[in-house]
Each structure stands twice: as structure tokens, then as C-alpha cells.
C-alpha positions as CSV (number, residue, x, y, z in Angstrom):
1,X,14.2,-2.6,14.0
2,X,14.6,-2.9,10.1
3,X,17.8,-3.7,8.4
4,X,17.8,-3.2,4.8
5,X,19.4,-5.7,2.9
6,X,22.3,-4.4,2.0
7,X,24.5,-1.4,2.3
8,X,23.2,1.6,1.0
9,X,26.2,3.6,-0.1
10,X,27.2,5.8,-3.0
11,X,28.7,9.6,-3.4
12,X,30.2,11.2,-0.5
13,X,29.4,8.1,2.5
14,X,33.1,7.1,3.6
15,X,34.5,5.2,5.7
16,X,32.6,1.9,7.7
17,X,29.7,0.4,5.5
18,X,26.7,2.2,6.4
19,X,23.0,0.8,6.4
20,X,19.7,2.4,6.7
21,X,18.1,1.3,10.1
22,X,14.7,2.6,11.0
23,X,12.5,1.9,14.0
24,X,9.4,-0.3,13.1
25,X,6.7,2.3,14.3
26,X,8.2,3.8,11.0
27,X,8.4,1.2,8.7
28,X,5.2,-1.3,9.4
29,X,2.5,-0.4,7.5
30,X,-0.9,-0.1,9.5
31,X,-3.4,-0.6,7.3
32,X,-3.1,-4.1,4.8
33,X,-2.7,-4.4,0.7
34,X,-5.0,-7.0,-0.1
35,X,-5.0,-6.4,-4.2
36,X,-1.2,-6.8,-3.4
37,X,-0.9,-9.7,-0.8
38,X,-3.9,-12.0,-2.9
39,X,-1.4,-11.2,-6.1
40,X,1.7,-11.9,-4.5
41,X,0.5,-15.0,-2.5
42,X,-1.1,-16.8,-6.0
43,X,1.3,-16.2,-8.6
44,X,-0.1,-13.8,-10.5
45,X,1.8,-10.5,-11.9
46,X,2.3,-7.7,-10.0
47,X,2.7,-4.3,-11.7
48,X,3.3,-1.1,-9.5
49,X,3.4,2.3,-10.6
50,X,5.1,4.7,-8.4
51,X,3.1,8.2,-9.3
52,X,5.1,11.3,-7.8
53,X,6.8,14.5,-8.5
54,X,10.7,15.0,-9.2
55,X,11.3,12.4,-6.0
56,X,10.0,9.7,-7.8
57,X,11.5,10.6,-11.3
58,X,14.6,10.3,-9.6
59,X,16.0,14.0,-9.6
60,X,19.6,13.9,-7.8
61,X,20.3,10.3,-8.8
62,X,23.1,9.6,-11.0
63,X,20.5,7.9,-13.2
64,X,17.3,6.2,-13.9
65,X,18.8,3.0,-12.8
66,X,19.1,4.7,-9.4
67,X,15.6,6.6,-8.6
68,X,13.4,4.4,-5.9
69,X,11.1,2.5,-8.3
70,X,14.0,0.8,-10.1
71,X,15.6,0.1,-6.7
72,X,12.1,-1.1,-5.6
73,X,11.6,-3.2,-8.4
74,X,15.0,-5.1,-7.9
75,X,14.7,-6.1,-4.5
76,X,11.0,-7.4,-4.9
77,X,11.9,-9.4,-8.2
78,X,15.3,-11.0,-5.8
79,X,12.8,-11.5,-3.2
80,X,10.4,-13.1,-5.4
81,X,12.7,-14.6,-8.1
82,X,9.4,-16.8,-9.0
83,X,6.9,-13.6,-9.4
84,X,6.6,-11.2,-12.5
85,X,7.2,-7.7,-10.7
86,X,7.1,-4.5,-12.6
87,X,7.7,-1.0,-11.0
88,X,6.8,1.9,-13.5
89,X,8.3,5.2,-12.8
90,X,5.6,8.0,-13.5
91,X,7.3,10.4,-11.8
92,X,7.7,14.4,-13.5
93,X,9.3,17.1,-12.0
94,X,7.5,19.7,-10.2
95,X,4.0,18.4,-10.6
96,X,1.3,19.5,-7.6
97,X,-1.1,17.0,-6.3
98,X,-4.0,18.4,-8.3
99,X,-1.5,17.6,-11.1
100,X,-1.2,13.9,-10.3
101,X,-5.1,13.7,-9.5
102,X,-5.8,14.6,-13.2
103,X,-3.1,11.8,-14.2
104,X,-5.0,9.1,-12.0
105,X,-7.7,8.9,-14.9
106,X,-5.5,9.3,-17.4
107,X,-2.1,7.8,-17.0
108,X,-3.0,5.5,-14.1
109,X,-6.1,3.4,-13.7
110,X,-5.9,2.4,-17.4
111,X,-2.5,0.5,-16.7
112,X,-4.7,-1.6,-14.6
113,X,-2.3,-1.8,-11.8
114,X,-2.3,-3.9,-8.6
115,X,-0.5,-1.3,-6.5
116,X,0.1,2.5,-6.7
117,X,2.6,4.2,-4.6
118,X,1.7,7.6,-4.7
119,X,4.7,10.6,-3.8
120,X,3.1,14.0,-3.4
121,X,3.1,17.0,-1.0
122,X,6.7,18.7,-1.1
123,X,5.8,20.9,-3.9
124,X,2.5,22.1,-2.6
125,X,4.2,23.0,0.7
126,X,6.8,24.8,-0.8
127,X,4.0,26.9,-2.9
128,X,1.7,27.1,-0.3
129,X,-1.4,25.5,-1.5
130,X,-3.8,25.8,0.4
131,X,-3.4,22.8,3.3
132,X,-7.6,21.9,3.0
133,X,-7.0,22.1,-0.6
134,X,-4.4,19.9,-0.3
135,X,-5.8,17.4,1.8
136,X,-8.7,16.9,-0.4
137,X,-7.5,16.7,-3.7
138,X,-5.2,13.5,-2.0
139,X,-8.8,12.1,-0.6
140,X,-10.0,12.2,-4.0
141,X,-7.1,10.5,-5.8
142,X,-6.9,8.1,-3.0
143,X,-10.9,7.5,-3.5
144,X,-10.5,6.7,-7.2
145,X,-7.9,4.5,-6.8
146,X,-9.9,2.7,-4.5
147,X,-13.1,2.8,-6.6
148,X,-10.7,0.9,-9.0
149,X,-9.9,-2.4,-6.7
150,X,-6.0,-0.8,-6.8
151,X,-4.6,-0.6,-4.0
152,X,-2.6,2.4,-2.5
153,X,0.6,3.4,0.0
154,X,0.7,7.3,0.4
155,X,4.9,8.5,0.9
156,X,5.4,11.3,2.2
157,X,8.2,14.4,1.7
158,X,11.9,13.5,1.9
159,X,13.3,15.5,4.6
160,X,15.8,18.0,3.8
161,X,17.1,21.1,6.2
162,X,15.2,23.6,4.7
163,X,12.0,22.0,5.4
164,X,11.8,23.1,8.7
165,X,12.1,27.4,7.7
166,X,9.3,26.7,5.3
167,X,6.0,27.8,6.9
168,X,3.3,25.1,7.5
169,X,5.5,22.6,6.3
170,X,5.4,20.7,9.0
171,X,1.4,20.7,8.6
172,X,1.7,19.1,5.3
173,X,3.3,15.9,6.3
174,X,1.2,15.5,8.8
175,X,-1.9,16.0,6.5
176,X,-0.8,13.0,4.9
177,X,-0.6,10.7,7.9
178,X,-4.5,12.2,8.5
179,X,-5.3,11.2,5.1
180,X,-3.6,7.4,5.6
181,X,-5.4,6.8,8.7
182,X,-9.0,8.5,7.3
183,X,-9.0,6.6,4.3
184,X,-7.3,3.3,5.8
185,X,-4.3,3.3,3.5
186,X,-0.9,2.6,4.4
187,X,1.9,5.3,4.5
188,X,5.3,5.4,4.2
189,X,7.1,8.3,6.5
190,X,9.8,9.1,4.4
191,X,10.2,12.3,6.1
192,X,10.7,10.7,9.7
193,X,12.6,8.2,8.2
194,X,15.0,10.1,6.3
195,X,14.9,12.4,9.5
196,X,15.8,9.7,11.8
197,X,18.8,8.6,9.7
198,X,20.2,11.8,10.3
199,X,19.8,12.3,14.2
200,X,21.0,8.3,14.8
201,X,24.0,9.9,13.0
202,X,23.6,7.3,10.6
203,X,24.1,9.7,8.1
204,X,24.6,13.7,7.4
205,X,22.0,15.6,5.6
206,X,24.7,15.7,2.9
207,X,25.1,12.1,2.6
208,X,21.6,11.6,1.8
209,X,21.2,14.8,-0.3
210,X,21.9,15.9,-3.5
211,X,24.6,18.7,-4.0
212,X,20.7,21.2,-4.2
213,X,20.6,19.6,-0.6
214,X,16.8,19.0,-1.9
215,X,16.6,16.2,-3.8
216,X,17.5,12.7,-2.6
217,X,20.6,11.1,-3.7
218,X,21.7,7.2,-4.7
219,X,22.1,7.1,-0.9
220,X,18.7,7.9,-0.2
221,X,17.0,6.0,-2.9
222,X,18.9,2.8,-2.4
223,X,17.3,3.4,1.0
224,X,13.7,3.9,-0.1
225,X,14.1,1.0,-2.3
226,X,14.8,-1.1,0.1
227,X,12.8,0.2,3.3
228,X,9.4,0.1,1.0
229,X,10.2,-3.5,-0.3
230,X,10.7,-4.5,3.6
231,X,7.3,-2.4,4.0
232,X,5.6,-4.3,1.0
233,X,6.7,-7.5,2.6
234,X,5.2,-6.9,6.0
235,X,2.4,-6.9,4.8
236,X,2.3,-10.5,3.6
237,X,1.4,-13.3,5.6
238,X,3.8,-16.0,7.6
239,X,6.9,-13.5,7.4
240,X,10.0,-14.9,9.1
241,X,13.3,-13.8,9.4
242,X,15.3,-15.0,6.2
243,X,18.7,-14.4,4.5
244,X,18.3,-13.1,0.7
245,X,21.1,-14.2,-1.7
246,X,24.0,-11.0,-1.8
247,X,22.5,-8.4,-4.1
248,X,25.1,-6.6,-5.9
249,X,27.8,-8.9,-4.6
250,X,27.8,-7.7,-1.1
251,X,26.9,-9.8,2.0
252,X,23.6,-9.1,3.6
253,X,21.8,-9.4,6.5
254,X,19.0,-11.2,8.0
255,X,15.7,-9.3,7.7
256,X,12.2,-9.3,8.2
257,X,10.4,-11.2,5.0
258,X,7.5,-13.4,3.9
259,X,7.6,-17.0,3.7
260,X,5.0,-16.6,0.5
261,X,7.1,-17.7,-2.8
């Protein structure tokens, strides 16, 4: 089971501290980052770009400081206090994935980065692109990253009530898990976990929402943060179980990490 380090609450969550738990199946990644690891491991800077849609650029947080990259960023760089981290935001509202495949070439590979965690697939379900379409447009992207020795983690759609009225939507999500698994990438199932957060009545679909009951919230993106640097770390050799230091002066608890510093 992962335990974020530290409590991930903010707008309507009352009451008892409440911290995102989520069961490994949907945390560990199951295919490696070796652009990542090999960085990480020998001391040389690390720069991720998170490359999404409004989910990314942080739509429903009470600002930039809040949206997942940011979040992402701190908990790597307190993890790694000794590493040069970067987490670049190129999230924009709206965009399809044939939008983000056309920014690959452009806005992407030429920031040279060693990771790229790439947010898509809410907006095309919603619009109903076509699901083959779909599906290979992310191939591509995921091939050209590739072709460019970066390496990539696939996440998912946030889960949000309506999800399940809109038709195929279901499809979609698991489209990306296909793609993951065909093209040996890791994924991050931010649908099941957000999903799972709500039926362990960890937290309401409000609580994690924003008041569109669409867009994630702080709640939610503290979550992200957190969860995906967990992920990241997995995926590192010699992890043990470690305290971090408090992060935002609040205790924490003992998680899975990486002995690499």
C-alpha cells in the first residue's frame, strides 16, 4: 500500500487529516525509466516536462503553485535535495491528443528532456474521437519520444461522476493501458486511483473536485504530486522504506523510496 508523504488537504476536506492511499497494483509502474533511473542514479540534471491538456495546466487549482507538475517537482527536489530537478508545466486547456502530437516536435523534443509525462484522453472521449484514431495518434507520440532516447509515463483521465454517462468513455482509459503495455511504457491510472479514493471513502467526489465537478482540485493535485513521485521512485534501484524531513511543516510518514542520493 502507498502512503503519500504527507496529508493532502485543502478546500472543503474537514475534519481528521486525510491522506491519499492507493493499492500498489495502481501505483508501481510495470515497465522501467532507464533515461530517468541512469540520470537520477549519477548526478546529472533531470528535467521533466509534464505535456497535457487543462489537467496538467492545473484548471481547478487555486494556482500554478498548486497544479501536479509544481507539486511533482517539490517532492522530487526534497527527496533528492542533492539532484537538479525541473518539472515544466506544458499543459493548455482543451487540447486533443493530435494537438499534443504536433507539439512533441515542436515544444518537446527540443527541450531535450530526460522524462515526459504525457496527460491526454479526457478531451477526446468527451468529443468522441474516434477510439482507433485515438489510440494511434498516442502510439505515434509515444514512438517519437522514444526515437528521441526520452523516456515516457502515459496518465490517464481523472475520474469525475460524469465520466461514467459519457459513451465509450470507459473504452478510452482503457486504450491507454493497451498503449502502455504495447509500447512497454509505464502508466499512471489516475482514473482508478482517483476512483479508488472515493469508494475507500477516503474522500467525496467533491473533495477531490473542483466546484465544475470536472477538473481536479488542490486536493487532487497534492495527490498526483505525490503518488507519481512515489511512482518515479519505484522505479529506482535499492528502494527502502525511509522517513523524508516534514514538507510543509507537517509530520510524515514512512514510505516507499530509493536509497539512490
Amino acid at each position: 500500500m502507498i502512503t503519500t508523504t504527507g496529508p493532502a488537504t485543502a478546500g472543503p476536506v474537514t475534519g481528521p487529516v486525510k491522506r491519499c492511499h492507493a493499492p500498489d497494483s495502481l501505483v508501481r509502474f510495470k515497465a522501467p525509466l532507464p533515461r530517468f533511473a541512469s540520470a537520477v542514479g549519477s548526478g546529472q540534471p533531470v528535467r521533466i516536462i509534464a505535456l497535457g491538456s487543462s489537467s496538467t495546466k492545473g484548471v481547478g487549482a487555486s494556482g500554478p503553485d498548486f497544479a501536479y507538475p509544481r507539486k511533482l517537482q517539490n517532492e522530487l527536489r526534497r527527496r533528492y535535495p542533492d539532484r537538479k530537478i525541473t518539472v515544466e508545466n506544458l499543459g493548455v486547456g482543451g487540447q486533443l491528443a493530435t494537438d499534443m502530437l504536433r507539439r512533441i516536435k515542436k515544444d518537446v523534443v527540443p527541450r531535450k528532456p530526460t522524462l515526459v509525462i504525457w496527460q491526454t484522453g479526457v478531451n477526446d472521449a468527451m468529443r468522441h474521437v474516434n477510439l482507433d484514431k485515438f489510440r494511434n495518434t498516442v502510439m505515434q507520440g509515444v514512438d517519437e519520444l522514444k526515437k528521441e532516447r526520452i523516456d515516457v509515463v502515459l496518465l490517464d483521465t481523472q475520474y469525475f461522476p460524469r465520466s461514467e454517462k459519457i459513451h465509450d468513455f470507459a473504452r478510452y482509459v482503457l486504450a491507454m493501458q493497451e498503449i502502455a503495455a504495447s509500447r512497454k511504457v509505464p502508466i499512471l491510472r489516475r482514473f482508478a486511483i482517483m476512483k479508488h479514493l472515493v469508494k475507500s471513502a477516503q474522500f467525496t467526489p467533491q473533495q477531490l473536485l473542483a466546484s465544475d465537478l470536472f477538473h481536479p482540485n488542490d486536493v487532487t493535485y497534492g495527490c498526483m504530486g505525490r503518488i507519481l513521485a512515489d511512482a518515479l521512485q519505484g522505479d529506482l534501484p535499492g528502494r527502502q522504506l525511509v522517513k523524508y524531513p516534514p514538507a510543509d511543516g507537517k509530520p510524515v510518514e514512512s514510505v516507499a523510496a530509493s536509497s539512490v542520493r
